[in-house]
N, CA and C of each residue as an Amber inpcrd file, in Angstrom:
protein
   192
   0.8420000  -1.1820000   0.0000000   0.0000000   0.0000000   0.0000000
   0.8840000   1.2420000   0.0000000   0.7980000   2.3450000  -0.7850000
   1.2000000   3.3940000  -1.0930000   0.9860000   4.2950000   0.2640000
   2.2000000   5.1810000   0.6000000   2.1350000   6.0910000   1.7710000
   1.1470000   7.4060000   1.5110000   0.0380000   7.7850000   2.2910000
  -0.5930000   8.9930000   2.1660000   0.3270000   9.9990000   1.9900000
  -0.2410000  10.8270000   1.3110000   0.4280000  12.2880000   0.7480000
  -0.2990000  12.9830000   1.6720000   0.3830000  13.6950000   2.3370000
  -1.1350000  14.9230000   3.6210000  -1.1250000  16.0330000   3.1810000
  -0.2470000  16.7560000   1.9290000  -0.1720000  17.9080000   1.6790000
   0.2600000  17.8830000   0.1930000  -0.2390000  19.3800000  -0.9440000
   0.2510000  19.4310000  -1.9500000   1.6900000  19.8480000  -2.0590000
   2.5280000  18.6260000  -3.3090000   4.0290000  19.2580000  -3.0330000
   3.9180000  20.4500000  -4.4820000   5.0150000  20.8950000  -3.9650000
   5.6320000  22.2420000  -5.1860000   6.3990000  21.4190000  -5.9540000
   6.7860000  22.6910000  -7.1350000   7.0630000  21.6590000  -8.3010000
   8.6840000  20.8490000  -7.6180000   9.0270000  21.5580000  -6.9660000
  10.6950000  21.1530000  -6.8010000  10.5520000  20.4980000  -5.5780000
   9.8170000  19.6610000  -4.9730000   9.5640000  18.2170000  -3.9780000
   9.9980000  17.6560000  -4.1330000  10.7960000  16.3960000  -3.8000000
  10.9670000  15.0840000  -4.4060000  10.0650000  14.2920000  -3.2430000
  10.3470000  12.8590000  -3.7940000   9.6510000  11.5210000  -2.6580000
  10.4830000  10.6690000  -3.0650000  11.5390000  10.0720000  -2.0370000
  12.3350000   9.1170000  -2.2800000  11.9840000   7.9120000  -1.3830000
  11.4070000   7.0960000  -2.4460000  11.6020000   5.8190000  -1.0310000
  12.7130000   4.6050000  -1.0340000  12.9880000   4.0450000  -0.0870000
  14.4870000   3.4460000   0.1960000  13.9980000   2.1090000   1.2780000
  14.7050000   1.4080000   0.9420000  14.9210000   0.2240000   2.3710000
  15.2630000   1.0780000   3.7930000  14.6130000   0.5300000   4.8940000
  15.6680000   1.3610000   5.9640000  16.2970000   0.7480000   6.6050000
  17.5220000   0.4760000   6.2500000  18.9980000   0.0220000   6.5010000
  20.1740000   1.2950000   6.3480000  20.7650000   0.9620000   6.8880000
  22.1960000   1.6310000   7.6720000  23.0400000   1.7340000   5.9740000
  23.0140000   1.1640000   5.5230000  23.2710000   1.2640000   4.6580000
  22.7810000   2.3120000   3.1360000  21.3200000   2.0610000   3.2470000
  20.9260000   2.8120000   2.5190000  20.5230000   4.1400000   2.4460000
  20.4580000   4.0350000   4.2140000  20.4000000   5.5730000   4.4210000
  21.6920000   6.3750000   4.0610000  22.9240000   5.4050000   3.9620000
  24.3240000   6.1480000   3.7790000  24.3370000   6.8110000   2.6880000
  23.9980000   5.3230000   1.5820000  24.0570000   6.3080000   0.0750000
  22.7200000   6.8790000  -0.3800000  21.6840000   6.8920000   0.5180000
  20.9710000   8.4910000   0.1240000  21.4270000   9.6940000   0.8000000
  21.9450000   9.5350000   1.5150000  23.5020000  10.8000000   2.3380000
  24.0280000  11.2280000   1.0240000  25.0420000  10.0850000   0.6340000
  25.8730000  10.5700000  -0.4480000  25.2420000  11.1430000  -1.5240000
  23.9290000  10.4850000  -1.9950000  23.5450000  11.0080000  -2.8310000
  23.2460000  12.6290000  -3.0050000  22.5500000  12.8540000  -1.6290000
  21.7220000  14.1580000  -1.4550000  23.5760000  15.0610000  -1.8060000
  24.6520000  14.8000000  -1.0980000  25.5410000  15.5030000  -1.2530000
  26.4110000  15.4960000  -2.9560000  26.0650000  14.7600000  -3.1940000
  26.3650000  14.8410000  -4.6350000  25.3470000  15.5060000  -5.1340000
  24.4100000  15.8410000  -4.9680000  23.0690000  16.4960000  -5.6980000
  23.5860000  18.2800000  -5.3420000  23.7940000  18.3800000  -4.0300000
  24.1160000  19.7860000  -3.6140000  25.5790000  20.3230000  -4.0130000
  26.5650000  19.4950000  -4.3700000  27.7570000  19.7500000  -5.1840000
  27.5890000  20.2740000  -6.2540000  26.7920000  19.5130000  -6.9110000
  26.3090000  19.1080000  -8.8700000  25.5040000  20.2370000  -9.1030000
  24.8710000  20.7160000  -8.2960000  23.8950000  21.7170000  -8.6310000
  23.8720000  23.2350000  -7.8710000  25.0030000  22.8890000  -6.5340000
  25.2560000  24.4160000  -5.8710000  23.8350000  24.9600000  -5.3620000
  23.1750000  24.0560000  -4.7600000  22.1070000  24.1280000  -4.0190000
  22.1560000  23.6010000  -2.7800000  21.4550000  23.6040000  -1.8320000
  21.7040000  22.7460000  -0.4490000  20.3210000  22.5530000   0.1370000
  20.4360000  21.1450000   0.3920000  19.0160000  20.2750000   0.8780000
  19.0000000  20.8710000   2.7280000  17.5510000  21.3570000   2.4390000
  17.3140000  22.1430000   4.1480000  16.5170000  20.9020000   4.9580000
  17.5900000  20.2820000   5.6630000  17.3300000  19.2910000   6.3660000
  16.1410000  19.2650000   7.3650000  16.1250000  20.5330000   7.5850000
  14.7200000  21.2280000   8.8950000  13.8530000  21.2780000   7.6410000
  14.0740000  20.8870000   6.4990000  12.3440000  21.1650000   6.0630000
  11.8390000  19.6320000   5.8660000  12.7710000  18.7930000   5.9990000
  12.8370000  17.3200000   5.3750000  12.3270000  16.4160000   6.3800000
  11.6660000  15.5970000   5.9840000  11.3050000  14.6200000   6.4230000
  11.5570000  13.1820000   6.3800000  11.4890000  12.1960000   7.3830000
  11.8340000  10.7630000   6.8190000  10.5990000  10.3720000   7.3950000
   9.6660000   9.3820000   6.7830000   8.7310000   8.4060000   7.2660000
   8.9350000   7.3120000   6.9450000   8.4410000   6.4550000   7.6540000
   9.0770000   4.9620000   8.0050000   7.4440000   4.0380000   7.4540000
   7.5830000   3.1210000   6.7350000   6.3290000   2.0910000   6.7020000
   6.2160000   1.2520000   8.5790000   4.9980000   0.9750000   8.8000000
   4.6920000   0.7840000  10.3430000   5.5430000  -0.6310000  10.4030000
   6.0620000  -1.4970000   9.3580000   6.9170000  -2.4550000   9.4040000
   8.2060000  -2.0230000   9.8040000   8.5820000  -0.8720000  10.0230000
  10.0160000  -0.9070000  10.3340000  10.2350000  -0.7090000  12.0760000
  10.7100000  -1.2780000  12.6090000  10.5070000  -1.4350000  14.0980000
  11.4450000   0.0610000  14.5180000  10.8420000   0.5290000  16.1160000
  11.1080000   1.8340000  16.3640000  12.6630000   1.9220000  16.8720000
  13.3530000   0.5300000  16.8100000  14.7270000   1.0830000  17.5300000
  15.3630000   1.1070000  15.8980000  15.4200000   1.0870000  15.1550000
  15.8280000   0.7900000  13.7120000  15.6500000   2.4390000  13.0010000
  14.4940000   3.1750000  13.3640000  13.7680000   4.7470000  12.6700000
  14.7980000   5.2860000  13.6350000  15.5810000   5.1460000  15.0680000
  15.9290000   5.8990000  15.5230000  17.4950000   5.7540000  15.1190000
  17.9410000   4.3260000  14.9860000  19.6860000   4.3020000  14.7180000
  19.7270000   5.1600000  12.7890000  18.4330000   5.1920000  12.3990000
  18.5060000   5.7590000  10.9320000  18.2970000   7.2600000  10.9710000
């Protein structure tokens, strides 16, 4: 089942979804920093969000 949307995004939103592993959170790290290199922009972490599917157990959302 697809995650609710609670709000309209602007054109420049993204929605990335990922495994949540230690791992993958790394290289969406790297990624986001290769994105803000490449483009001389910078991702505002206070506006960002991570949500978790209710399958991912709560000590796991917090080491991520």
């Amino acid at each position: 089942m697809a995650p609710e949307i609670s709000h309209p995004f602007l054109a420049n939103d993204s929605v990335i979804f990922t495994r949540a592993t230690l791992e993958k959170a790394s290289h969406l790290a790297f990624i986001i920093r290769q994105y803000e290199e490449a483009f001389g922009q910078m991702v505002n972490l206070n506006k960002s969000e991570l949500s978790y599917s209710r399958n991912v157990p709560s000590p796991r959302q917090i080491m991520l």
